[in-house]
C-alpha positions in Angstrom: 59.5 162.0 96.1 55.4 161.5 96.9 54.2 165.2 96.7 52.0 166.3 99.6 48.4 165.3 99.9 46.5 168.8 99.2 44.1 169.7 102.1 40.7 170.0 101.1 38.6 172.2 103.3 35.2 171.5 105.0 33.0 172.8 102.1 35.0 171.1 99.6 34.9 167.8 101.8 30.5 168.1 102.4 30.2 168.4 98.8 32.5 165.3 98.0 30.5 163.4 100.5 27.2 164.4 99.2 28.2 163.6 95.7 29.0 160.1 97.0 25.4 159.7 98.5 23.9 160.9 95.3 25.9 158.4 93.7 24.2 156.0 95.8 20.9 156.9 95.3 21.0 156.2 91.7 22.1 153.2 92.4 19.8 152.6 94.4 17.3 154.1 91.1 18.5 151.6 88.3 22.4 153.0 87.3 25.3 151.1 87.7 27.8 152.4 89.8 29.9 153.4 86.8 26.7 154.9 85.2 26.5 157.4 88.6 29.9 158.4 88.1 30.1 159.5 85.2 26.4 161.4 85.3 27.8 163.3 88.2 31.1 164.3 86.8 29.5 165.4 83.9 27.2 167.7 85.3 28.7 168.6 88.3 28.6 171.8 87.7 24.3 171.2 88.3 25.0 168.7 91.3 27.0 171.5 93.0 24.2 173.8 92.6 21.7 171.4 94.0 24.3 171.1 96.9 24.2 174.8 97.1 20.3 174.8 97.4 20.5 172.6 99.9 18.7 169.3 98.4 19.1 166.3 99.9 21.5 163.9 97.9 18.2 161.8 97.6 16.0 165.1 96.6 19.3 165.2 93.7 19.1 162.0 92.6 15.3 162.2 92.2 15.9 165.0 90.1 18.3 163.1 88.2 16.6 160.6 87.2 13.2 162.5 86.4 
């Protein structure tokens, strides 16, 4: 039996969303896409605050890779 897919809510889904156009931003700076990945899930803890101060997933990335 498949469990049910959890329901993520609106905030949850923005910040998803925003990660993924971080992600592309580094790309898009010199990372592979595998590179990206792992950056942002190991500080995600800092990407959610830049989410929370309202960068721009380009702004994040910049800051990323400064």
């Amino acid at each position: 039996m498949m469990a049910k897919k959890e329901q993520l809510d609106d905030e949850t889904m923005a910040l998803i969303n925003w990660c993924i156009e971080v992600e592309k931003h580094l790309v898009a700076g010199g990372a592979t896409q595998a590179q990206a990945q792992e950056h942002i899930e190991e500080h995600v803890e800092w990407f959610t605050d830049l989410f929370y101060d309202e960068l721009t997933p380009e702004q994040a990335a910049k800051e990323a890779l400064a």
